[in-house]
C-alpha positions in Angstrom: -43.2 56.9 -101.9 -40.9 54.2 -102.1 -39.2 53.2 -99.2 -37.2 50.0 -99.5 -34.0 52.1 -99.3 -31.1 52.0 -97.1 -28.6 55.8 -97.1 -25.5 54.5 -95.7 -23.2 57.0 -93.1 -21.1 59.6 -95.4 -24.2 60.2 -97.8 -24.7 63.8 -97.5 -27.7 66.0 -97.7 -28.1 67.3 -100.8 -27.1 63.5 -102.5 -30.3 62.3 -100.1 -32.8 65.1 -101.2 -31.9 64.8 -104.9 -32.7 61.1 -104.7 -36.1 61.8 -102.6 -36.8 64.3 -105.7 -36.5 62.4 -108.3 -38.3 59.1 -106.7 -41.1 61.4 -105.6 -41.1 62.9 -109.6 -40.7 59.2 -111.3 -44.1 58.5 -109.1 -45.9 61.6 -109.8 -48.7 62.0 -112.5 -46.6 63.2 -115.2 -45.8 60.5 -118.5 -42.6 62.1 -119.0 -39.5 63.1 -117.5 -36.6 65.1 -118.8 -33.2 64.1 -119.2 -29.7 65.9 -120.0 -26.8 64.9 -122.3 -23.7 65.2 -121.7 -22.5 66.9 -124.8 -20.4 63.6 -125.8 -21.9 63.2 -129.4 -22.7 67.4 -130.3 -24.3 70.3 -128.3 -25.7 69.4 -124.6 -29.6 69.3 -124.7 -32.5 68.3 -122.4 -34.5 65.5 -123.9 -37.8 64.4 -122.9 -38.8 60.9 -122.8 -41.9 59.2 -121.7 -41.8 57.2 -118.4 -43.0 54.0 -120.5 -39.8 54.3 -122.4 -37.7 54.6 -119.1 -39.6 51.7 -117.7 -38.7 49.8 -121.0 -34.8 50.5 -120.7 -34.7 49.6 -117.0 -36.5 46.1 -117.5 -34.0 45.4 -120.4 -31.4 45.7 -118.1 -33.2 43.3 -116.0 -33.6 40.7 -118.2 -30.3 41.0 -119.2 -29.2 40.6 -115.4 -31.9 38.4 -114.5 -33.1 40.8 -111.6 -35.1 39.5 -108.4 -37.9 40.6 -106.6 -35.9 41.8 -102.9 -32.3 41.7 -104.1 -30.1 44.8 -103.6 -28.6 47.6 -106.1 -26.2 50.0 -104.8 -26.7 54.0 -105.9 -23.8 55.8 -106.1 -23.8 58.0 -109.0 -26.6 61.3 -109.0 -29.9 61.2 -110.2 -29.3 64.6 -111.6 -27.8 62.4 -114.8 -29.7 59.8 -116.7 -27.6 56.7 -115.1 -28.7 57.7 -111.6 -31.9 57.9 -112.7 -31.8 54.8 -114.6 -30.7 52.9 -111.2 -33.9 54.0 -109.3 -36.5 53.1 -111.8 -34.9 49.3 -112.2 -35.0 48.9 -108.6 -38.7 50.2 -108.2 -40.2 48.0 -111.1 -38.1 45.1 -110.0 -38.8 45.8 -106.7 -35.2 45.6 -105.6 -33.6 47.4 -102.1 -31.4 50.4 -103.1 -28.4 51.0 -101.0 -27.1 54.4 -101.4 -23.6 55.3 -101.0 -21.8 58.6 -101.0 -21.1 60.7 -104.1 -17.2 60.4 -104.5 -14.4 59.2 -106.3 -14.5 56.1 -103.7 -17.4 55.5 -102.5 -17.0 52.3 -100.6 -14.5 53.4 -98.6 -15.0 52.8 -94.9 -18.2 50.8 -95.7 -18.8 47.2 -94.5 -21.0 45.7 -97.2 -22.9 42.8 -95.2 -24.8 41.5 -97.9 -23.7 40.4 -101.4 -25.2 43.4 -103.8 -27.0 42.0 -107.1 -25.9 45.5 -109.2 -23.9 48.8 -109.3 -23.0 51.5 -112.1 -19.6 52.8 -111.5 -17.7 55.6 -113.7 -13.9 54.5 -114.4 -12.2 56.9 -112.0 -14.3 55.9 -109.4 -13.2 51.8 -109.9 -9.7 52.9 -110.3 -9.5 54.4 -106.5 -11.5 51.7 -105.2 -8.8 49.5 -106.5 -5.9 50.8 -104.9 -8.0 50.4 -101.0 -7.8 46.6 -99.9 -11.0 47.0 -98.1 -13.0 48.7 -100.6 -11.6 46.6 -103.4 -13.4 43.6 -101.1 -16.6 45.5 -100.9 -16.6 45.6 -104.6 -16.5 42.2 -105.1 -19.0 41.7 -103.6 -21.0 43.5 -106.1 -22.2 40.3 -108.0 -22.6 42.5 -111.5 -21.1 46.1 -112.3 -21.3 47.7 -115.3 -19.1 50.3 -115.9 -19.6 53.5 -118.3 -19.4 57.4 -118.4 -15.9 57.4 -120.1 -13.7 55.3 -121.4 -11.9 52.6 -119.8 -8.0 52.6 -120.3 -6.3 49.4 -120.9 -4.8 48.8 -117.8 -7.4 49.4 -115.9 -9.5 47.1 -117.7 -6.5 44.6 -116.8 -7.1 45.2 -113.3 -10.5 44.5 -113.6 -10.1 41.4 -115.3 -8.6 39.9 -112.3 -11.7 40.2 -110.1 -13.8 37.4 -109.0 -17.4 39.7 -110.0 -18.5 40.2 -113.2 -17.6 43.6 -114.6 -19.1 45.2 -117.7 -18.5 48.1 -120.1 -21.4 49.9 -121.3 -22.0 51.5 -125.2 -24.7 53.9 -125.1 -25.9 57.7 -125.1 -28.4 59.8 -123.5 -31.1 58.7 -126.7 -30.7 55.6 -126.3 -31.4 55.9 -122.3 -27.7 54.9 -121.2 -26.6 51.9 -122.5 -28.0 49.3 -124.9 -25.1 47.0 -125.4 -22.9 45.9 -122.3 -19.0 44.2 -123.1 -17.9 41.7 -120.2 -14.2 42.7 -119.3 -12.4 39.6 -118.8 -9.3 39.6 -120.6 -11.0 38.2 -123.8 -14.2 39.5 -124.6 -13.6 42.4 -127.2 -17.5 43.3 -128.8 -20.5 44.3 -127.1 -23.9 43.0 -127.1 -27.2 43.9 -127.2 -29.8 44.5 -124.7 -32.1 42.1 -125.5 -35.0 43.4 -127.9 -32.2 45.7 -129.5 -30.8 45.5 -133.1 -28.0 47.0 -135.1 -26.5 47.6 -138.2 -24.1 49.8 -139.7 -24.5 52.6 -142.6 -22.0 53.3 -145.9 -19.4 54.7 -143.7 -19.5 51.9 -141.4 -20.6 53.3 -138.5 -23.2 52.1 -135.9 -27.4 52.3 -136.7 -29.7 51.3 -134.0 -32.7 50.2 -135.5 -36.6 51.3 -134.5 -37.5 49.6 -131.2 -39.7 49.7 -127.9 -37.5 52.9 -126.5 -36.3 54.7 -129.8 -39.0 55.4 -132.2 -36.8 56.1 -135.4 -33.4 54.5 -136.8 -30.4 56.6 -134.9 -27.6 57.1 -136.8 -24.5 57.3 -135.1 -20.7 58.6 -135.6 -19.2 55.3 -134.3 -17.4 53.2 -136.2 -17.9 49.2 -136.0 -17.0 46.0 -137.1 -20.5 44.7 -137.1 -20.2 40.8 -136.0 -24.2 40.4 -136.7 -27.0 42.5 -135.5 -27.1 41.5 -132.1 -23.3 41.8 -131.5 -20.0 44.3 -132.3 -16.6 45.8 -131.9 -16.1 49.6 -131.3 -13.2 50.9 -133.9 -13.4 54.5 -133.1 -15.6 57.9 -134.2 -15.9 58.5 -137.8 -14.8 62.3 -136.7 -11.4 61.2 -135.6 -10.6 58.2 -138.3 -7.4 59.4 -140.4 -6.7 58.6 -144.0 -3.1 58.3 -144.3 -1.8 56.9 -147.9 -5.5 55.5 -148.2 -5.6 53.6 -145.0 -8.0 54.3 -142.7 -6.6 54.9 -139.2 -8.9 54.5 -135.7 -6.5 56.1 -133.7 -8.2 55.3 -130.2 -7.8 51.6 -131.2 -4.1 52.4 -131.2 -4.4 55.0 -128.3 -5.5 52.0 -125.8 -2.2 50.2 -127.3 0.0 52.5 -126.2 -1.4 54.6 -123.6 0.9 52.7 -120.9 4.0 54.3 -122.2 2.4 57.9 -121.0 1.9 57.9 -117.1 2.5 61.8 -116.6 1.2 63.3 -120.0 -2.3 63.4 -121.5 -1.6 62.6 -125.4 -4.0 61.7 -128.6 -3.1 60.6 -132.4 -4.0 63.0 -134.6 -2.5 64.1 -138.2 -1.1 67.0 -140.5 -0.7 67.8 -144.1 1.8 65.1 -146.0 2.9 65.7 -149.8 3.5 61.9 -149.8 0.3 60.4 -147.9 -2.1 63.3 -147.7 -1.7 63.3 -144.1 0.6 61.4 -141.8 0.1 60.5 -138.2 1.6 62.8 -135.4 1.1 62.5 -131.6 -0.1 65.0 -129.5 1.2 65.5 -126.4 -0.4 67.9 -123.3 3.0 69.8 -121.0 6.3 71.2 -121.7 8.6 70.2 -124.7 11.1 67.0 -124.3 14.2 67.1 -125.5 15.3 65.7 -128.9 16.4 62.8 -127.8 13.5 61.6 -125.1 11.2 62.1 -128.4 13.1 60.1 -130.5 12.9 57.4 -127.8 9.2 57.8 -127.5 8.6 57.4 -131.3 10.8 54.2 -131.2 9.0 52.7 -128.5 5.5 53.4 -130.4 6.5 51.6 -133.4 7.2 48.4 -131.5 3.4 48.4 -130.1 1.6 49.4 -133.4 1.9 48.9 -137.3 4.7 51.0 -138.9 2.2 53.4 -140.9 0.3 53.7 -138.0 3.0 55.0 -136.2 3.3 59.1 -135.2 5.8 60.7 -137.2 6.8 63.3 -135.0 5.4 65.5 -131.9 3.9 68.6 -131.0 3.5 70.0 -127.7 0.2 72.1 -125.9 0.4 73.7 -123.3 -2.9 72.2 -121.8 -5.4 70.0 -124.3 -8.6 72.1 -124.9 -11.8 69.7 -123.3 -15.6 69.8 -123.4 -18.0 70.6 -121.0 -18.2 67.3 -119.6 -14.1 67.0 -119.5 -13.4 65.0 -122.7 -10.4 66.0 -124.7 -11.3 67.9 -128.2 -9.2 66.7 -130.6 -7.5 68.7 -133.5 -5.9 67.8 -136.8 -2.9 70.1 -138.1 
């Protein structure tokens, strides 16, 4: 089995034996392996891909990274999900040390890093708490390359982020495609992704995102997102076709203006969505998750809004749940009035 791997203090049991499993299952005689969505893009499933597709996906991500025989990855999300999984195999064909840290929502806290780590996957929470600890925030800068994935990425976060002296990455990817296949470096300027290299892209008659037939996907996959395609190796994320809004004939991404705004809503959980309008078919109204504000607090709120965003973009009023229904993986499921 292979043993160029380091569990660091804090790493409990069942983390260790789930890691054990799935090294000792990626070197066993089977050519496949199974893999779980999320549920993110429809219904949860298992899908089962062939171990030369997984190899494929992991030495993309090498090439992109430029990976070494003997440098170091750290391991800190499960190999119960297809990114944990997805760590291991890189560092066994690349023949890379794996440092693994514990399973929480700040996992270098209390560890002394002594060596500079060529590559970790973090989800957002987990960079957001590591952040606000001085110590820990210097253990992961030492992380030469992190790419960052598993949920979205709020603006001021990514602010945060863009202050580091590492490199930081956003992923774009799904459970077909074998986590990500196009990576966005967060520095304050860079706003599309790009391809992992032997990837290609295009977009269909409702503008959204096609992967074309390559080494890992055997057919064209179609997908829900909607892009500005810059060419096929390269693009900006607008938002999924299943949430755009047609107000007055103008398409409307509202998670392009969600990130816009979403500082001026520290204590509630809020989304764009829209209702029936006699004058534009359907006008924009925010969502907001808690108990009703007073007339006057929503009025400011509104007013605010239309300083950040364009004027028919803008929510024309509010309405108030109680608590925001979500999926099984915690994402908020959005409704139109």
């Amino acid at each position: 089995m292979y043993k160029d791997i380091v569990f660091l203090d804090g790493v409990d049991d069942d983390f260790c034996q789930t890691v054990i499993n799935f090294i000792e299952e990626w070197e066993s005689y089977s050519t496949f392996i199974s893999i779980s969505s999320s549920g993110t893009t429809g219904t949860p499933k298992t899908i089962e891909f062939s171990k030369k597709q997984v190899e494929t996906s992991a030495r993309k991500t090498g090439q992109f990274f430029n990976f070494k025989k003997g440098e170091t990855v750290l391991l800190n999300l499960s190999p119960k999900f297809v990114a944990g999984k997805l760590m291991i195999v890189r560092a066994i064909l690349h023949e890379m040390k794996i440092v693994v840290a514990p399973l929480n929502s700040n996992p270098l806290k209390g560890i002394t890093l002594l060596d500079e780590i060529k590559f970790g996957a973090f989800v957002p929470y987990q960079v957001l708490e590591i952040l606000k600890d001085d110590a820990s925030k210097l253990a992961y800068e030492k992380i030469k390359n992190v790419i960052i994935g598993g949920a979205e990425i709020s603006r001021e976060l990514e602010k945060q982020i863009a202050q580091l002296s590492n490199k930081n990455y956003a992923t774009f990817g799904m459970t077909e495609t074998l986590t990500h296949f196009a990576l966005r470096l967060i520095d304050g300027k860079t706003d599309f992704y790009s391809c992992l290299p032997g990837i290609s892209i295009n977009k269909d008659e409702r503008g959204c995102l096609t992967i074309e037939p390559n080494d890992i996907l055997p057919e064209r996959l179609v997908t829900n997102d909607c892009i500005e395609l810059i060419d096929n190796n390269h693009f900006k994320w607008k938002g999924r076709i299943d949430n755009v809004i047609n107000s007055g004939g103008v398409k409307i991404f509202p998670e392009t203006d969600e990130k816009i705004m979403e500082h001026l809503f520290e204590e509630n959980r809020f989304y764009l969505s829209s209702k029936k309008s006699e004058k534009f078919g359907k006008e924009i109204i925010l969502i907001l998750e808690g108990n009703i504000w007073d007339e006057i607090r929503q009025q400011n709120i509104l007013s605010e809004i239309k300083k950040l965003i364009p004027e028919y973009h803008a929510p024309k009023s509010i309405l108030f749940l109680d608590k925001f229904e979500e999926t099984g993986n915690g994402k908020i499921i959005r409704k139109k009035f």
